[in-house]
MDAnalysis code that builds the backbone (N, CA, C; Angstrom):
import MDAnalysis as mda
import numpy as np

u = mda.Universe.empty(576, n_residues=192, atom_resindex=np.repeat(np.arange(192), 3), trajectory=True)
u.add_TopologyAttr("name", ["N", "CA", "C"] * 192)
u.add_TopologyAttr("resid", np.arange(1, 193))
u.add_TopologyAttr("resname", ["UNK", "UNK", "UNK", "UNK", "UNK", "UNK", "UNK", "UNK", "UNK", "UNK", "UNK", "UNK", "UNK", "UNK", "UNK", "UNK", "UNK", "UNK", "UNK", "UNK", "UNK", "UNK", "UNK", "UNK", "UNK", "UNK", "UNK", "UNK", "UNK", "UNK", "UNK", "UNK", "UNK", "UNK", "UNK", "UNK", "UNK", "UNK", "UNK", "UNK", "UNK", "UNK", "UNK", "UNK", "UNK", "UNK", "UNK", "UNK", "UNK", "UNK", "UNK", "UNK", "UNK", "UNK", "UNK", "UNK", "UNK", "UNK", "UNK", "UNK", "UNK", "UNK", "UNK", "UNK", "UNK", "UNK", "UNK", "UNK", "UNK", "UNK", "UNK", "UNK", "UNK", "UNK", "UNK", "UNK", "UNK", "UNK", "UNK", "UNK", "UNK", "UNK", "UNK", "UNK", "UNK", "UNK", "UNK", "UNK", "UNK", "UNK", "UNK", "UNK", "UNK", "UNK", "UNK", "UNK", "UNK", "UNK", "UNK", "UNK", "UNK", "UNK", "UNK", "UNK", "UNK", "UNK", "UNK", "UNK", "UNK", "UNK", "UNK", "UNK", "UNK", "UNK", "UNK", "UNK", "UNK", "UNK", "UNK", "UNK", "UNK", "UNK", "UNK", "UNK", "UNK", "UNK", "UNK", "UNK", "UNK", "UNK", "UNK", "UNK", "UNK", "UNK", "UNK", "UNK", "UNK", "UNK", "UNK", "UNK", "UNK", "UNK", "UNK", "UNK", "UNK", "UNK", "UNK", "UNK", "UNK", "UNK", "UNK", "UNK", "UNK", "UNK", "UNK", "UNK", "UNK", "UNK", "UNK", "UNK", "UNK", "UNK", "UNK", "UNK", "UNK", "UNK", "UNK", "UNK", "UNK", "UNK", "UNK", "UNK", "UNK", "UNK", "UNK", "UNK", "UNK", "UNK", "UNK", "UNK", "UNK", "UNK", "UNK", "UNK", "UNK", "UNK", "UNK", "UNK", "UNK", "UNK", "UNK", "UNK"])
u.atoms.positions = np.array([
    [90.795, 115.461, 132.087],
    [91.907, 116.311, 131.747],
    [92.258, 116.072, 130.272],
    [92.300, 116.861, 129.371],
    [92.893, 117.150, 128.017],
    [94.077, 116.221, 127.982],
    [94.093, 115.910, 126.895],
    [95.911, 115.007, 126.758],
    [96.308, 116.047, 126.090],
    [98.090, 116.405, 126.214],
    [98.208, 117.772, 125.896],
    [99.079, 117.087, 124.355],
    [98.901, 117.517, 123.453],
    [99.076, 117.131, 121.999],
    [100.617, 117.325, 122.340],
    [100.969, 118.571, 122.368],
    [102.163, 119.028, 121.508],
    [103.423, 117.916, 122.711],
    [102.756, 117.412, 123.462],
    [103.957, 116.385, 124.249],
    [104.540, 115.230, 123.532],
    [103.373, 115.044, 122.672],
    [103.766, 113.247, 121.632],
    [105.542, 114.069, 120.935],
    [105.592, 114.626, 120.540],
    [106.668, 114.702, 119.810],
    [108.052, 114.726, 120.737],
    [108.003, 115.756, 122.224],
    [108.688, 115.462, 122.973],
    [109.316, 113.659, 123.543],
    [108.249, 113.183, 123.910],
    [107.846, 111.809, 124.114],
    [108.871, 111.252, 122.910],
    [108.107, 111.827, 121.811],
    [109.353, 110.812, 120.440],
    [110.902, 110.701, 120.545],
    [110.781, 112.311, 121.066],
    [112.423, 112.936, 121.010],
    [113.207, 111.698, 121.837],
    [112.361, 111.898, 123.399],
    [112.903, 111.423, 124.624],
    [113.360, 109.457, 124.519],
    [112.201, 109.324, 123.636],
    [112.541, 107.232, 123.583],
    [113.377, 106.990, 122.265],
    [113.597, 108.137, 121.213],
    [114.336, 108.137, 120.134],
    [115.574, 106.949, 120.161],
    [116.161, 106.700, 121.020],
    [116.985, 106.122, 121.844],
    [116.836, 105.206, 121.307],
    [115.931, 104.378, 122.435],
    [115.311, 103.316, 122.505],
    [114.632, 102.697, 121.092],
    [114.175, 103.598, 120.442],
    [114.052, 103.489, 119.130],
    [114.654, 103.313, 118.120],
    [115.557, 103.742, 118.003],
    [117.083, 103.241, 116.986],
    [117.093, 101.973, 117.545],
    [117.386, 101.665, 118.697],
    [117.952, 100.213, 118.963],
    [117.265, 99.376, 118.628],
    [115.715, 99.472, 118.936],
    [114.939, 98.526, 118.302],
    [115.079, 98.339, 117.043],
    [115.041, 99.175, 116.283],
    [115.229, 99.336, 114.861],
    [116.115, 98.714, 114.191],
    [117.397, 98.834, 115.074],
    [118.607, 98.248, 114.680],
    [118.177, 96.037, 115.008],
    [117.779, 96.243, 116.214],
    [117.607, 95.005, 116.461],
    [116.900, 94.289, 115.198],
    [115.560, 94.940, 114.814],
    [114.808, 94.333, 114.127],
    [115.741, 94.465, 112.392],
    [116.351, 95.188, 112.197],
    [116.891, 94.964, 110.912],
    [118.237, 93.927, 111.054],
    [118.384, 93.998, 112.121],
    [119.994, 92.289, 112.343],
    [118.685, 90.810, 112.319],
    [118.316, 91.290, 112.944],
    [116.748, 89.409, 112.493],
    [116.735, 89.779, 111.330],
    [115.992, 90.650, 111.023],
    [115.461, 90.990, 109.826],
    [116.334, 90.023, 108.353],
    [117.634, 90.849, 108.385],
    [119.021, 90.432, 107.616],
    [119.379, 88.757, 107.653],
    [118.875, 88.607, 109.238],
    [119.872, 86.780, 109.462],
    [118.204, 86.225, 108.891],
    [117.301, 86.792, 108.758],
    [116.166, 85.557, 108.343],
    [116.175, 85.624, 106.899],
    [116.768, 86.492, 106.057],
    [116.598, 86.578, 104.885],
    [118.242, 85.758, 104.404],
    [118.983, 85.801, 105.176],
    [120.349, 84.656, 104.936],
    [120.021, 83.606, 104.999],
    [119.511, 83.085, 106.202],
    [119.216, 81.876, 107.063],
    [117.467, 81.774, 106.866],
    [116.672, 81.667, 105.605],
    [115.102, 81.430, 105.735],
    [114.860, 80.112, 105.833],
    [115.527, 78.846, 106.040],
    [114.714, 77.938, 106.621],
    [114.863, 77.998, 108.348],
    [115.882, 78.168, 108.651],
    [116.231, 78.705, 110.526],
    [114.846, 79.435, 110.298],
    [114.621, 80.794, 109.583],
    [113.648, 81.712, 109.957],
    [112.029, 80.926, 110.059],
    [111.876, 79.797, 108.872],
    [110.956, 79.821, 108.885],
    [110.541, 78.772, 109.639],
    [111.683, 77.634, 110.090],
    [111.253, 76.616, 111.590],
    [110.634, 77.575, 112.492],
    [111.671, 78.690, 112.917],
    [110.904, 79.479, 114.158],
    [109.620, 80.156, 114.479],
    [109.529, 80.400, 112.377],
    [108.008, 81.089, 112.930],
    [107.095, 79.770, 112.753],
    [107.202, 78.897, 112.222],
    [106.468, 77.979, 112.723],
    [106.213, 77.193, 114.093],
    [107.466, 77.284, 114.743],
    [107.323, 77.020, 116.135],
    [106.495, 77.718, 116.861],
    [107.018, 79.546, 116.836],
    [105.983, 80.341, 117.422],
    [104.505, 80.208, 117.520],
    [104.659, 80.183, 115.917],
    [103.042, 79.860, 115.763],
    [102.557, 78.854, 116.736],
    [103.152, 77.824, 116.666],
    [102.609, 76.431, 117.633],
    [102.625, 76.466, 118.960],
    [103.600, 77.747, 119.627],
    [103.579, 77.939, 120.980],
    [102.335, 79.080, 120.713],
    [101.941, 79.890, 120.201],
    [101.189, 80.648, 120.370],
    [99.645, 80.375, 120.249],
    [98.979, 79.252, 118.948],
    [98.260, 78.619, 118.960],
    [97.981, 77.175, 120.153],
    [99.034, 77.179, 121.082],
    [98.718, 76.549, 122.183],
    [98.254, 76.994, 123.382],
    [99.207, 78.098, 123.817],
    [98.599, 79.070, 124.777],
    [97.325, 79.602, 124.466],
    [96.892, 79.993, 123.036],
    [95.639, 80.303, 122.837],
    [94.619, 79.142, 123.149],
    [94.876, 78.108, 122.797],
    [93.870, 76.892, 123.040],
    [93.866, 76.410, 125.192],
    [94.607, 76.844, 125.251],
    [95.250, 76.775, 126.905],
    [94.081, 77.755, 127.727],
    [94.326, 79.182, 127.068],
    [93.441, 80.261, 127.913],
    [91.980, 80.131, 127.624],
    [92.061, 79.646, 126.314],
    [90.578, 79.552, 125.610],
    [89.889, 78.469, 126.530],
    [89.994, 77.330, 126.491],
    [90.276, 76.120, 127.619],
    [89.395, 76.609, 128.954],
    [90.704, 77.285, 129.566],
    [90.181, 77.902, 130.802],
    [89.165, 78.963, 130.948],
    [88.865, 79.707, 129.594],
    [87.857, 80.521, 129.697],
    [86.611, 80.027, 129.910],
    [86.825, 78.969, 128.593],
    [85.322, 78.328, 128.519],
    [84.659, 78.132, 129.842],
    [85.274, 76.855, 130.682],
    [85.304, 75.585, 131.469],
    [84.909, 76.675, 132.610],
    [85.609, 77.660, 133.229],
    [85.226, 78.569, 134.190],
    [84.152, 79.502, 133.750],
    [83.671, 80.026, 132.307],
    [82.483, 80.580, 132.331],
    [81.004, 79.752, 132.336],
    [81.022, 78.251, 132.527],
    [80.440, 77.425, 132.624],
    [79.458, 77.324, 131.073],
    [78.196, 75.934, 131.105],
    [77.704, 75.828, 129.551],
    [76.790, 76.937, 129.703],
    [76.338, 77.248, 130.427],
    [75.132, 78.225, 129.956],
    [75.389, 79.364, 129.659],
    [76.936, 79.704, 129.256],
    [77.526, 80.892, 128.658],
    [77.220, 81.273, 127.073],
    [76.986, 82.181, 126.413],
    [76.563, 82.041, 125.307],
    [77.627, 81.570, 124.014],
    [77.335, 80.836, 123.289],
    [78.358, 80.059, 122.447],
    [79.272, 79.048, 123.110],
    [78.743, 78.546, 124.662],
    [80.123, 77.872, 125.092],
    [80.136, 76.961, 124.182],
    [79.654, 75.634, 123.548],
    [80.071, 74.914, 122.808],
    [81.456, 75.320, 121.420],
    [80.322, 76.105, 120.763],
    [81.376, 76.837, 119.991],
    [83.098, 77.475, 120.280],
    [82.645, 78.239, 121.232],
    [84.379, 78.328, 122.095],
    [84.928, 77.201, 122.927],
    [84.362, 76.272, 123.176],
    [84.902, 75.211, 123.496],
    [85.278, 74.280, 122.164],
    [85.008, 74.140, 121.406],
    [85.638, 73.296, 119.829],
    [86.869, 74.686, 119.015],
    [86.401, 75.515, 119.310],
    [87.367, 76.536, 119.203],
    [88.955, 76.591, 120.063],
    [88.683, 76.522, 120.777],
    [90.029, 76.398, 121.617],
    [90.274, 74.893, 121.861],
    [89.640, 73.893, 121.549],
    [90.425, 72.508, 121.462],
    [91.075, 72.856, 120.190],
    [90.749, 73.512, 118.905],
    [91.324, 73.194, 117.761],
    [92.348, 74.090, 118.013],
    [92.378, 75.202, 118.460],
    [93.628, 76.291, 118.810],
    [94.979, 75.150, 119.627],
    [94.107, 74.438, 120.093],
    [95.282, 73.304, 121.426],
    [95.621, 72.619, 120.556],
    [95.204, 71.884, 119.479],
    [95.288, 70.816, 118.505],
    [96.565, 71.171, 117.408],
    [96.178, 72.366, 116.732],
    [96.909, 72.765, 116.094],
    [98.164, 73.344, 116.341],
    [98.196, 73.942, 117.526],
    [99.469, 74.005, 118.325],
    [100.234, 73.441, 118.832],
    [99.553, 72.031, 119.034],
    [100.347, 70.925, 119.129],
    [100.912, 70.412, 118.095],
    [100.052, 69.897, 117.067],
    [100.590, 70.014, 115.942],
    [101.543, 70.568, 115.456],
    [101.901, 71.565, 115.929],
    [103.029, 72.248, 115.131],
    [104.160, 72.355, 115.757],
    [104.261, 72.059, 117.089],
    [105.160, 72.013, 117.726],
    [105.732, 70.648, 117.879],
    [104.785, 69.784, 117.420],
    [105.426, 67.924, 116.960],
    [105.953, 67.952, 115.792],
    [105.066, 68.476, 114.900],
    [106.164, 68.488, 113.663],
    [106.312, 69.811, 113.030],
    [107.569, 70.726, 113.434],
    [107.040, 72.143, 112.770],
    [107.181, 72.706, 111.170],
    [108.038, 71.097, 110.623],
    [108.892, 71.171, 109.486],
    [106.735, 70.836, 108.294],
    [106.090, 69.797, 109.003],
    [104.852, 70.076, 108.649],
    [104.303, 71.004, 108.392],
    [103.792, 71.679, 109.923],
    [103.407, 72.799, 110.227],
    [103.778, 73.876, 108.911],
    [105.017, 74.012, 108.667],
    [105.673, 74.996, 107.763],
    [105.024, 74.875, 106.547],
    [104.862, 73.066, 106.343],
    [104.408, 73.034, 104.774],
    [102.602, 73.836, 104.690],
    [102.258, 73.151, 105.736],
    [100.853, 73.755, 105.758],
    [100.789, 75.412, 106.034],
    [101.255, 76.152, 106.538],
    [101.431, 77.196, 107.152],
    [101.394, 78.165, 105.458],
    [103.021, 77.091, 105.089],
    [102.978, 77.938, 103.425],
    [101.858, 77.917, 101.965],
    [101.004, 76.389, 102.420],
    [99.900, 76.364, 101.740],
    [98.806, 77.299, 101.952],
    [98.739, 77.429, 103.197],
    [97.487, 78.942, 103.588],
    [97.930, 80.054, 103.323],
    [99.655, 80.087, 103.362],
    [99.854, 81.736, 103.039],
    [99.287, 81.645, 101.290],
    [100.073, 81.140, 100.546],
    [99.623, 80.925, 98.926],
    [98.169, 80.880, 98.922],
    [97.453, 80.345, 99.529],
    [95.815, 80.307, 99.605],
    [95.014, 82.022, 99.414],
    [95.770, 82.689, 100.410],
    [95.720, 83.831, 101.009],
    [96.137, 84.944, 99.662],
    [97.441, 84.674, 99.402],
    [97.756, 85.625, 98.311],
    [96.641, 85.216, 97.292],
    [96.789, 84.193, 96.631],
    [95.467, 84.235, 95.332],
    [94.059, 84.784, 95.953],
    [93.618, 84.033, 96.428],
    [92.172, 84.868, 97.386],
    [92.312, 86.664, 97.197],
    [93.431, 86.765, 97.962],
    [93.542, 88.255, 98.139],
    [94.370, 88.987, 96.814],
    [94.672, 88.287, 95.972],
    [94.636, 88.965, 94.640],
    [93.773, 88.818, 94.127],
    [92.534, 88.090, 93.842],
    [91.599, 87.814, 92.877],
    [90.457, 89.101, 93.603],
    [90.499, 88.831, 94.718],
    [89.651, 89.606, 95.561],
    [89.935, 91.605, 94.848],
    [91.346, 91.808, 94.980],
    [91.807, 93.172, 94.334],
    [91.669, 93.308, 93.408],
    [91.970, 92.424, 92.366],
    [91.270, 92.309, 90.854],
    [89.829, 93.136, 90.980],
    [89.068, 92.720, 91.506],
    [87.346, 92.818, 91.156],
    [87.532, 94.380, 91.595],
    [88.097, 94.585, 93.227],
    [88.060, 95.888, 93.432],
    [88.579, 96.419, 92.373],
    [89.564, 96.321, 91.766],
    [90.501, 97.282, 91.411],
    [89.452, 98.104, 89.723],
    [88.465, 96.706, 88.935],
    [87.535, 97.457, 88.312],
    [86.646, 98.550, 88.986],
    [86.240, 97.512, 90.140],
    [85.197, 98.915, 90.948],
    [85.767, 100.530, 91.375],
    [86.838, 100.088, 91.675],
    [87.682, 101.256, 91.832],
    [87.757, 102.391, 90.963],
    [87.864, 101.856, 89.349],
    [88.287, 101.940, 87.977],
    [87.365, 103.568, 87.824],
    [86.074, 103.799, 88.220],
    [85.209, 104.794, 88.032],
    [85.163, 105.692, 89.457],
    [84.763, 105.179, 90.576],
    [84.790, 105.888, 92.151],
    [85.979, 106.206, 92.093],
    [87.259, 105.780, 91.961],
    [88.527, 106.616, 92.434],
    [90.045, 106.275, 91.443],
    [89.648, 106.852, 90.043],
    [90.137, 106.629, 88.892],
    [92.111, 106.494, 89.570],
    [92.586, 107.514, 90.086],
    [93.682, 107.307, 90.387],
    [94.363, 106.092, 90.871],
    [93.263, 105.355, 91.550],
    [94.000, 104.337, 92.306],
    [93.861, 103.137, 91.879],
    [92.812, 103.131, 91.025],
    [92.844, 101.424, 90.760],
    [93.690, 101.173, 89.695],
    [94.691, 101.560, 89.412],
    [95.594, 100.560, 88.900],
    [96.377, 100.224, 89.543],
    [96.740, 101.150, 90.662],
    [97.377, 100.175, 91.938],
    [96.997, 99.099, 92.510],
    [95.915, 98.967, 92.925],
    [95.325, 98.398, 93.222],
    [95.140, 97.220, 93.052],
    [94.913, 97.795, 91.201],
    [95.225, 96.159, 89.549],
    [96.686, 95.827, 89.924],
    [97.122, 96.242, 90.101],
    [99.343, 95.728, 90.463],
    [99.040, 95.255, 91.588],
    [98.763, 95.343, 92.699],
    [99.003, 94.483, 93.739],
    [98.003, 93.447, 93.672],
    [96.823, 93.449, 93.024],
    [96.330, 92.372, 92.827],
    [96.931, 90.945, 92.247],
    [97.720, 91.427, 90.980],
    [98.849, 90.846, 90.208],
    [99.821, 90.355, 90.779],
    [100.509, 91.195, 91.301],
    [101.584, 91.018, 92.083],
    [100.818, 89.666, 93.497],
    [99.978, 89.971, 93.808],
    [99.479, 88.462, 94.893],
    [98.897, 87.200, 94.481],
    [98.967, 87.339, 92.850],
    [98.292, 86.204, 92.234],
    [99.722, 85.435, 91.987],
    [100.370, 86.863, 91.420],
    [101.902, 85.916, 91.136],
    [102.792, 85.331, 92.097],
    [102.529, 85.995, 93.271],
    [103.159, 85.366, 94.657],
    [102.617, 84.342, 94.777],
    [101.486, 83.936, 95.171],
    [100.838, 83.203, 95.105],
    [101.128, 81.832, 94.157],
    [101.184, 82.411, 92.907],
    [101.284, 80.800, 92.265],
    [102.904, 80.266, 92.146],
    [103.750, 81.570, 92.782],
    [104.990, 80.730, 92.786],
    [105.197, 79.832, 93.765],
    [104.557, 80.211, 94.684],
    [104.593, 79.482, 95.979],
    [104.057, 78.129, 96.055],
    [102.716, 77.974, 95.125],
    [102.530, 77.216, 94.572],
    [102.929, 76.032, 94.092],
    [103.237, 76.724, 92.710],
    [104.392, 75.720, 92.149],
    [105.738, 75.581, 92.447],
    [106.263, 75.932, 93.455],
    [107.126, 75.583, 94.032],
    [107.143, 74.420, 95.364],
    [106.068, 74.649, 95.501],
    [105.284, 72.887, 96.940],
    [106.002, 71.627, 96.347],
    [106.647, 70.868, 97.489],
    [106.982, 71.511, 98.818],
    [107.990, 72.370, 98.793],
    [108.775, 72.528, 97.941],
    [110.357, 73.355, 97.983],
    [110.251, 74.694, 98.630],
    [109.224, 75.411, 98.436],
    [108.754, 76.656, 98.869],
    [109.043, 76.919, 100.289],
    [108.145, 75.560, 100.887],
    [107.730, 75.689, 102.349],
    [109.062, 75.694, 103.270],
    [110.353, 75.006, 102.626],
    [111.212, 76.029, 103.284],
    [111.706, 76.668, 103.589],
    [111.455, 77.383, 103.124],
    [112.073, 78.915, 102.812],
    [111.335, 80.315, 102.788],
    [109.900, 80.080, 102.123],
    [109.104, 81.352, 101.947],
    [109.127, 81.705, 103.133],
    [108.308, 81.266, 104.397],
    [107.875, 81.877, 105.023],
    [108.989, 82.835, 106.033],
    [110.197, 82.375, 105.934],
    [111.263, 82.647, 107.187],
    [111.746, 84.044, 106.055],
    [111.869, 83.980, 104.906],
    [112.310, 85.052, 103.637],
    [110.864, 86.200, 104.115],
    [109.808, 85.684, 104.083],
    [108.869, 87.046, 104.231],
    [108.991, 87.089, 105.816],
    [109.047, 86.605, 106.534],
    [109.378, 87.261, 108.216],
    [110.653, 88.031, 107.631],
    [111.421, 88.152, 107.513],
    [112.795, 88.453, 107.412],
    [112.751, 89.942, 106.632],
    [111.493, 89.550, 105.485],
    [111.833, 91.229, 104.336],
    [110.552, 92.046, 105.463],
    [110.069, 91.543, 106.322],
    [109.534, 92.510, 107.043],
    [109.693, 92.523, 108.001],
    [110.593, 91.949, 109.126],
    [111.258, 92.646, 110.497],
    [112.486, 93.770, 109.912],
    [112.844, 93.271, 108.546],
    [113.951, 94.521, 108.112],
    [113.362, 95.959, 107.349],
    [112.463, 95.441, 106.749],
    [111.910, 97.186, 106.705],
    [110.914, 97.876, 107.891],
    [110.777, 96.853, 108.994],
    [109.898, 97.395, 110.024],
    [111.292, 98.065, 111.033],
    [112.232, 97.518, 110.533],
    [113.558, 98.354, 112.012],
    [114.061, 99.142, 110.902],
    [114.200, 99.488, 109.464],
    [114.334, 100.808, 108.701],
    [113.434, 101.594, 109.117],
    [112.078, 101.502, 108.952],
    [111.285, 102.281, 109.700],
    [111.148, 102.804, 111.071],
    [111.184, 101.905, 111.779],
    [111.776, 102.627, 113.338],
    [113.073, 103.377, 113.566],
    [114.043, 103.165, 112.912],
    [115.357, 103.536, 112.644],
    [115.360, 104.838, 112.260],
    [114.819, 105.496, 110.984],
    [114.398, 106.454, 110.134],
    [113.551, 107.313, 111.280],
    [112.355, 106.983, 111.855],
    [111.315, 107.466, 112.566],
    [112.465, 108.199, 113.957],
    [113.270, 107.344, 114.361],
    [113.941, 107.740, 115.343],
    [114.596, 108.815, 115.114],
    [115.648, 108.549, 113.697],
    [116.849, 110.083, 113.361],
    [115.781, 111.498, 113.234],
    [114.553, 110.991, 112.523],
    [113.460, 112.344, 112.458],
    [112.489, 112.915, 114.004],
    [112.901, 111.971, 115.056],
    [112.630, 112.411, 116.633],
    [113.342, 113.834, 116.667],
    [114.629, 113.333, 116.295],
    [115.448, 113.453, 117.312],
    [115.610, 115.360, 116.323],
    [114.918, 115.423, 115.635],
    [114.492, 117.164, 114.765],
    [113.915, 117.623, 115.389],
    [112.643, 117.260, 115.719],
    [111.572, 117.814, 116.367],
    [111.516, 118.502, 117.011],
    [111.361, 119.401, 117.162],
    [111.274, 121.036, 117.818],
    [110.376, 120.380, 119.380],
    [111.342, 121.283, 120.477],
    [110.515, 121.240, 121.647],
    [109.975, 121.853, 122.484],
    [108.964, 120.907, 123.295],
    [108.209, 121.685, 123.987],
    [108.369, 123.487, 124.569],
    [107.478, 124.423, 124.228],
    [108.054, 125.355, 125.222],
    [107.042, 125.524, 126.580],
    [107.701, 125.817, 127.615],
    [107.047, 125.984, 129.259],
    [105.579, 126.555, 128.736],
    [104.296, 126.405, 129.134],
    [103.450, 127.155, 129.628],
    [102.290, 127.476, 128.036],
    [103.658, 126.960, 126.815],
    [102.708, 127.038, 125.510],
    [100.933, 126.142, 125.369],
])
């Protein structure tokens, strides 16, 4: 049976609702993690450590029940001890966890600015418009990057709970926004 297109927008109209609220929800976190970024950033380090445990937990049980002659069991078995390891880890010490957590994010931004750099020449001829964007956000992740940096350890309390925070609040502007423009949307007619 066809999925009938012109229903998604109805569908939008109908959870619009439900959608503001989320929206709203996620921009009140959003707001208290960017007040409160070391609160923000214990928690996402906790998460992380409950989540990298359960992963090492299921991984665990995957292995052990698909028995060795599964392909890669070794490999997914050192895989999900380190998923268990590190999740433990972080849930013993998460104020650690945080420092390390903020060293890989900074790792990540330079990597992934240096990385946009190179594109952003290649870019420079295949798709003239864009690579200087491209060159700016490259920039822009080198410079994130080395503030974070040179800010170790001072950083680690704070960055990470400040970037959860500037993006659960423009992710519930966005749901928020997405919702008031549901609720326009022209509807369904019978039999169209």
């Amino acid at each position: 049976m066809p999925v009938d297109l012109p229903m998604a927008p109805e569908t939008a109209r109908r959870f619009s609702i439900w959608t503001a609220i989320y929206g709203v929800l996620l921009i009140i976190l959003g707001a208290l993690a960017i007040v409160l970024p070391g609160i923000a950033t214990l928690a996402t380090s906790l998460f992380i450590g409950w989540l990298l445990l359960f992963a090492g937990i299921v991984g665990l049980i995957a292995v052990l029940t698909s028995g060795t002659s599964a392909p890669g069991f070794w490999w997914n078995l050192v895989t999900a001890v380190l998923y268990l390891l590190a999740g433990a880890v972080l849930l013993w010490n998460p104020v650690a966890g945080a420092v390390t957590l903020t060293i890989i994010l900074a790792a990540y931004l330079l990597a992934s600015g240096v990385l946009k750099l190179i594109a952003a020449f290649e870019y420079r001829n295949a798709i003239p418009r864009a690579w200087g964007w491209m060159l700016l956000s490259g920039i822009v992740d080198i410079i994130l990057g080395a503030l974070i940096v040179t800010g170790l350890p001072g950083t680690a309390v704070w960055v990470l709970g400040l970037l959860v925070g500037i993006d659960l609040l423009v992710s519930g502007v966005a749901l928020l926004l997405a919702s008031f423009h549901a609720r326009s949307l022209p509807t369904a007619t019978v039999g169209a």
